[in-house]
N, C-alpha and C positions, 0 to 999 in steps of 0.2 A: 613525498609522493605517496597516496595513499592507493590503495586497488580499489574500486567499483565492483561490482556484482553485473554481471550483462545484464541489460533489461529485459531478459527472456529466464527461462528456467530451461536447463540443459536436461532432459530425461534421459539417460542412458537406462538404456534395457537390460533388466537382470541378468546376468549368467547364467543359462537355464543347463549351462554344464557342471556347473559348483555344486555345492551346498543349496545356492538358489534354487535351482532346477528341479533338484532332489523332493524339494519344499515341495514347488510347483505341481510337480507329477504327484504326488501325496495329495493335495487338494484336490488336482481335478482327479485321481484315480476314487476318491471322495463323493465326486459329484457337485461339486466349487464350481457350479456354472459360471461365475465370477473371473475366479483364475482362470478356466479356460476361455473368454473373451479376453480378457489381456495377454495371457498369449496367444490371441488370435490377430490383435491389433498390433503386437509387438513385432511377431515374425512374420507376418502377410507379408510386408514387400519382401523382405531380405526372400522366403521362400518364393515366392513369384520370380525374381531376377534371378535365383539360383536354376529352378526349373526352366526358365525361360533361355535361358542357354543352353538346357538341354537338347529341349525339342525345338529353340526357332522361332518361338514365338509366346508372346505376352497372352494373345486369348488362350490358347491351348493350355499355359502353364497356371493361369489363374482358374481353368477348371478341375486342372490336377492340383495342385494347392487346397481347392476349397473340401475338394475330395479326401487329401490327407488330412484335413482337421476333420471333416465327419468321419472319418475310421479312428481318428486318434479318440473323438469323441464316444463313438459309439465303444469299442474297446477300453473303456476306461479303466474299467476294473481289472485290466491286464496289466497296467503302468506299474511297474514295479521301483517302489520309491527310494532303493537303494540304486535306483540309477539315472543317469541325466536326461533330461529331457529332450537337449537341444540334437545327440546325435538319431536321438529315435527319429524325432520329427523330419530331420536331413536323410535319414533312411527309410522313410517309408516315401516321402515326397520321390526319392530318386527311385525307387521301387516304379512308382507310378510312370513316372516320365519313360523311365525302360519299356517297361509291358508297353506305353503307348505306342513310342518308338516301333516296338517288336508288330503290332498290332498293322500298324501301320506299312511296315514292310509288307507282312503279307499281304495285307489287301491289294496293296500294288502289285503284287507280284502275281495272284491271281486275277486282276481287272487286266495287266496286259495277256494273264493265257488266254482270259475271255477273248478280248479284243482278237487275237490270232485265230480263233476258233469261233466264230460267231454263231449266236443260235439267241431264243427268244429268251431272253433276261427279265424275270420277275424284279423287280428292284426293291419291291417289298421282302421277297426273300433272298437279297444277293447275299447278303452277310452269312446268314445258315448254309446257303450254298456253298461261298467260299469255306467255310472253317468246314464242311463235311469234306471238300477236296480236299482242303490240306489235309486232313489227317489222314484220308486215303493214302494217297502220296507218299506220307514220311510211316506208313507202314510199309508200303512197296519199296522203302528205301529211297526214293527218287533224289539223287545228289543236288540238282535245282531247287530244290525247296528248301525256305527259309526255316 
């Protein structure tokens, strides 16, 4: 009985926690525009479905994702090649996802004070408004605020 080769070619994605990784971040800390498309094609989903558990949802998580490759991109020169690539990437993606999360609470948290407190809402400036409450707030101590 002999073995077959599948008629496909199996790609498994380098170890970007090895030795491989190590490589990896050394080229793109480089500027290996090259390497960094491949790992951007390599980890896109797996970091999508990670984030996406975070926050709930596939749109939200592929704009944090894409977000973490443009900082991991633009930071290149910080990549430090004596270490792996794969936990930076899984710590700055969940970095992201948190602040949104956090981002997120607030706003909720002061769209319902609005709501209890009605008055004429700029929606152009709700956002400035909300982050000047909150920090009001978490000066005054206020144990409600997120």
């Amino acid at each position: 009985m002999s073995s077959t080769s599948p008629p496909f070619k199996s790609r498994r994605p380098p170890d970007l926690a090895g030795d491989a990784g190590r490589a990896w971040a050394q080229r793109i800390a480089t500027g290996d525009a090259a390497a960094f498309n491949e790992m951007v094609q390599t980890y896109w989903p797996k970091l999508v479905a990670y984030v996406a558990r975070i926050v709930g949802g596939v749109e939200s998580a592929q704009d944090l994702v894409q977000d973490t490759f443009m900082r991991v991109w633009l930071h290149r020169a910080e990549l430090r090649p004596d270490q792996s690539l794969k936990p930076y990437l899984y710590r700055v993606a969940h970095n992201r996802a948190t602040d949104q999360l956090r981002r997120n609470r607030v706003r909720s948290f002061w769209l319902r004070r609005q709501q209890d407190q009605p008055s004429s809402v700029d929606p152009v400036n709700l956002d400035s408004r909300l982050r000047q409450e909150h920090h009001r707030s978490r000066e005054r101590g206020d144990p409600d605020t997120p």
